[in-house]
C-alpha positions in Angstrom: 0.0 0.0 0.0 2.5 2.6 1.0 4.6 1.3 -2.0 1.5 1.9 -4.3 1.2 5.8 -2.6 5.2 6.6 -3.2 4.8 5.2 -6.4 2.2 7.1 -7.6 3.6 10.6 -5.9 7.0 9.9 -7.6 5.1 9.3 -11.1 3.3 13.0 -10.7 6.0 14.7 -9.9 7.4 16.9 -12.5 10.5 15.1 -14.7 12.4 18.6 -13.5 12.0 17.5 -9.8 12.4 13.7 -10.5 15.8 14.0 -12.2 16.9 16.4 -9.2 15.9 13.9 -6.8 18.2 11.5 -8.6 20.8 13.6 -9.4 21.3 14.1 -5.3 20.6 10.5 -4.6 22.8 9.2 -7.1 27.0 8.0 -6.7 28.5 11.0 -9.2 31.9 10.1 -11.1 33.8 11.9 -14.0 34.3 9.8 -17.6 37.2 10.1 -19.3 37.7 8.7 -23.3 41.9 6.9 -23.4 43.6 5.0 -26.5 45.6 2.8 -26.7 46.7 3.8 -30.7 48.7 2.3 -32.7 50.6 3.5 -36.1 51.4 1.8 -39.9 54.4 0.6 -38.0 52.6 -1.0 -35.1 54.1 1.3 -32.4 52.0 2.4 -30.0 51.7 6.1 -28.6 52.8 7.2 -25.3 52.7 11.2 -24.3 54.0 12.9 -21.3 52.0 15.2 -19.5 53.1 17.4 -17.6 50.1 17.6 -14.8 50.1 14.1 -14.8 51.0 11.9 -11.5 54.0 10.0 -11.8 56.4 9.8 -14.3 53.9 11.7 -16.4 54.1 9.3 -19.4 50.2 7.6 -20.3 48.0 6.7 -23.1 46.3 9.6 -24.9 43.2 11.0 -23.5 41.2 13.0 -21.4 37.8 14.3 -19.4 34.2 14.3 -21.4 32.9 17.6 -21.5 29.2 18.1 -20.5 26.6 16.1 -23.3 30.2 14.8 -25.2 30.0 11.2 -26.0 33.2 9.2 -25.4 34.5 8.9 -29.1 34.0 12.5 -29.4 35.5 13.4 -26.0 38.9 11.5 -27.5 38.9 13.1 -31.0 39.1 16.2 -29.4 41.1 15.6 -27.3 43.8 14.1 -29.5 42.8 17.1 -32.2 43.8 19.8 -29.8 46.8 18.2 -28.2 48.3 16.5 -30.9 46.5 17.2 -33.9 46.1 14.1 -35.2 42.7 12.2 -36.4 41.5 8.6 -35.6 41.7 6.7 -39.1 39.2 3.9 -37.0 38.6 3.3 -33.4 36.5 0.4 -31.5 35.4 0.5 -27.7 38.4 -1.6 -26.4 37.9 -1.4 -22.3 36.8 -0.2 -19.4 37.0 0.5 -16.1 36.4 2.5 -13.5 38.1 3.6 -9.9 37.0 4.6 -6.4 39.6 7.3 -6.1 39.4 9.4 -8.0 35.6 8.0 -8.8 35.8 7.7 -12.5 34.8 5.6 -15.1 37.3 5.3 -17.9 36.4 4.2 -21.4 39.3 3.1 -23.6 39.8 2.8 -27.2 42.1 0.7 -29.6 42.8 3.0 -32.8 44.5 3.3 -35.7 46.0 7.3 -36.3 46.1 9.0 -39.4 47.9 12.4 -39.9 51.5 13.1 -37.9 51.8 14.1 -34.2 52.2 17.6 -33.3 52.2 19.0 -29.9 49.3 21.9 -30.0 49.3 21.8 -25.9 51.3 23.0 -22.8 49.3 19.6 -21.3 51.6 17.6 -23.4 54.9 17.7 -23.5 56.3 15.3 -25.7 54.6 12.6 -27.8 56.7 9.1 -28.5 55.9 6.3 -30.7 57.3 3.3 -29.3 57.6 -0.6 -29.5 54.9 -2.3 -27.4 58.1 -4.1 -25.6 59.9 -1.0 -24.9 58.0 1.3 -23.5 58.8 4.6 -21.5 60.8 3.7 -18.0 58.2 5.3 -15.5 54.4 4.4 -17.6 52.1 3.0 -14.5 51.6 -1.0 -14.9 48.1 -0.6 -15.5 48.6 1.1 -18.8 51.3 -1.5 -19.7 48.8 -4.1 -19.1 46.6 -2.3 -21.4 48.9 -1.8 -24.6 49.7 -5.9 -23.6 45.9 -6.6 -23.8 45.5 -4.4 -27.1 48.7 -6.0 -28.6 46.8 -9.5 -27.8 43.5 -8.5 -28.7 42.3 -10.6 -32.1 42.1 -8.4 -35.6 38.0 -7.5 -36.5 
């Protein structure tokens, strides 16, 4: 009975005061879009960031703005610090962390166009072997470019 009463009260409320309501009730994280991208050569690329914990070396990427999907989130990202464009991309992984509380959706790409730093949030951009990469890149992005250099073709 009482279920029947909320259940009704929540269905007339206004769709402005419903999405509030979940909004605040809700666990909130932030989404970023990463690569793992490879060349003609089968090199993958590594950047260094400067703002970036660590060593600062990582897989390209970065935050979703507000309404961006992932794919789009990444192509500008890459466009603006690297100037390069995605010749194809697939959904290759995800994952997510409780600090910070983010969700993390990875790609596996191919690049067209050449790498040029556009950004003081990149500092250097290096194409390298998938078995010699920078001293210093966090194991769980090793593990990634492993995974992506395992992954089966199509």
């Amino acid at each position: 009975m009482l279920n029947d009463l909320l259940s009704r009260i929540w269905r007339g409320a206004p769709a402005g005061l419903r999405r509030l309501v979940i909004r605040f009730t809700n666990t909130r994280f932030t989404v970023t879009a990463g690569a793992v991208i490879f060349n003609e050569q089968n090199q993958v690329l590594i950047l260094k960031h400067p703002f970036r914990a660590g060593s600062g070396w990582g897989l390209p990427g970065g935050f979703l703005k507000s309404g961006e999907q992932p794919l789009q989130a990444l192509q500008r990202e890459l466009r603006e610090e690297i100037g390069i464009e995605l010749a194809q991309a697939e959904v290759f992984w995800t994952r997510s962390f409780k600090r910070p509380r983010q969700v993390e959706i990875l790609f596996l790409g191919k690049v067209k166009g050449q790498v040029e730093l556009r950004s003081m949030e990149v500092v250097s951009a290096v194409w390298c072997d998938p078995d010699s990469l920078p001293e210093g890149l966090a194991e769980d992005q090793k593990l990634l470019v492993r995974r992506a250099v395992e992954k089966p073709a199509g």
